[in-house]
C-alpha positions as CSV (number, residue, x, y, z in Angstrom):
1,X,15.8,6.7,4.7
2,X,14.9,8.8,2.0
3,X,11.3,8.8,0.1
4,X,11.9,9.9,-2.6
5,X,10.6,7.8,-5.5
6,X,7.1,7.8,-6.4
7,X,4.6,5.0,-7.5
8,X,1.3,5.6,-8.9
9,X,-1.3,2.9,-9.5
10,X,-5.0,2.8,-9.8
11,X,-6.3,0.1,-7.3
12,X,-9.5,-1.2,-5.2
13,X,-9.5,-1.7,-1.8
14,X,-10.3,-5.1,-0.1
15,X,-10.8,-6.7,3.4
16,X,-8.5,-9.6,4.7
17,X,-11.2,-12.2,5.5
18,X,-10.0,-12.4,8.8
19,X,-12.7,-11.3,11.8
20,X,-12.0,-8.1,12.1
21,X,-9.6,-8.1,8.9
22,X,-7.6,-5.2,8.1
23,X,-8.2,-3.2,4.6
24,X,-5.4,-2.8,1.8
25,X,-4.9,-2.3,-1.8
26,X,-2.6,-4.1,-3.5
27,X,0.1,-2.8,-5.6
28,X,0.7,-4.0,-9.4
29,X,2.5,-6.8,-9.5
30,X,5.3,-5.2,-11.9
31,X,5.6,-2.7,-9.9
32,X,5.7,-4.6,-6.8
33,X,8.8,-6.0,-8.9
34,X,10.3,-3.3,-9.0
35,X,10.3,-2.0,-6.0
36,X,11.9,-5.1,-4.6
37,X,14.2,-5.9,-6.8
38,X,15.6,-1.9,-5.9
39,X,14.8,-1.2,-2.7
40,X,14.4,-4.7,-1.3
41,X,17.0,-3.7,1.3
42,X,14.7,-1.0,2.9
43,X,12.5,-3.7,3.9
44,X,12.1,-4.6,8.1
45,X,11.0,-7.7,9.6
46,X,7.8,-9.5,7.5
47,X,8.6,-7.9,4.4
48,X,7.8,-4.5,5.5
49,X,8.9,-1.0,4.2
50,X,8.6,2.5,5.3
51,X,6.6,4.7,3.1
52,X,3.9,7.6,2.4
53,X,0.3,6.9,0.5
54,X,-1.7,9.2,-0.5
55,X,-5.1,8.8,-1.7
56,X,-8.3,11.3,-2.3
57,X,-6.3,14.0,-1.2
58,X,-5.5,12.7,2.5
59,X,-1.6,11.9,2.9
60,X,-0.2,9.9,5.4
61,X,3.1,8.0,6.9
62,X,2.9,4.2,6.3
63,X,4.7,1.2,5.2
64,X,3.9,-1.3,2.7
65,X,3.9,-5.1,3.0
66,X,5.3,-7.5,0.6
67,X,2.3,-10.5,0.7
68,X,4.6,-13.3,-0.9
69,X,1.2,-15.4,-1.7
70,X,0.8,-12.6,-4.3
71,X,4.6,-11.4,-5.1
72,X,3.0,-8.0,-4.3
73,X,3.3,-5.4,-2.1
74,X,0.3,-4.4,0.1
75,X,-0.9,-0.7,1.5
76,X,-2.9,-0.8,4.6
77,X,-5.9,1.6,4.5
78,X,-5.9,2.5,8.7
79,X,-9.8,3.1,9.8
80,X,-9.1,6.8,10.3
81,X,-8.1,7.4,6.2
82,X,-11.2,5.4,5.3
83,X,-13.9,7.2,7.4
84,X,-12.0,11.1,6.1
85,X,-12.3,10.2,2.8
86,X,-15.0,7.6,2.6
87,X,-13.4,4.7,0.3
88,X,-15.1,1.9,0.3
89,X,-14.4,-1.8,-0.9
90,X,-14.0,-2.8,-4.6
91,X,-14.4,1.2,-5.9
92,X,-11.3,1.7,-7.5
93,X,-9.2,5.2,-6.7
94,X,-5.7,6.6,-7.7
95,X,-3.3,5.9,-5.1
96,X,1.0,7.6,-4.9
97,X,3.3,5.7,-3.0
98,X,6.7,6.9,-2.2
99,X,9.8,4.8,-1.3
């Protein structure tokens, strides 16, 4: 799979409400658009989609969700990138995708 096409957004990170919940920010909705309605056959089981993020100057090898209750796609924020660059929840930052 190549990555070569790159997305950037400005977006806040939230917590699932779960116990425990995991931490994402979500992509905007048009472009959530049109990344599926390219490269909608990248996507694995659940919606899911290889990809790298990058944010506050730590890059990393993820995938992106597609969270249908939203029609947009979601980037998970692992513990480990939150505590090296110290995002918290609701402060908006400038996040690259690439697909």
């Amino acid at each position: 799979m190549s990555q070569n096409i790159r997305y950037q957004f400005s977006g806040s990170m939230w917590k699932h409400s779960d116990v425990g919940g995991w931490h994402f920010i979500s992509m905007p909705f048009d472009m959530s658009k049109e990344i599926r309605d390219h490269h909608q056959w990248q996507e694995e089981g659940w919606g899911r989609m290889k990809a790298k993020a990058a944010l506050l100057g730590i890059q990393w090898d993820t995938s992106i969700w597609f969270d249908t209750k939203s029609a947009c796609y979601i980037l998970p924020v692992k513990a480990a990138i939150r505590k090296k660059t110290g995002l918290k929840v609701d402060v908006p930052v400038a996040v690259e995708i690439w697909v």
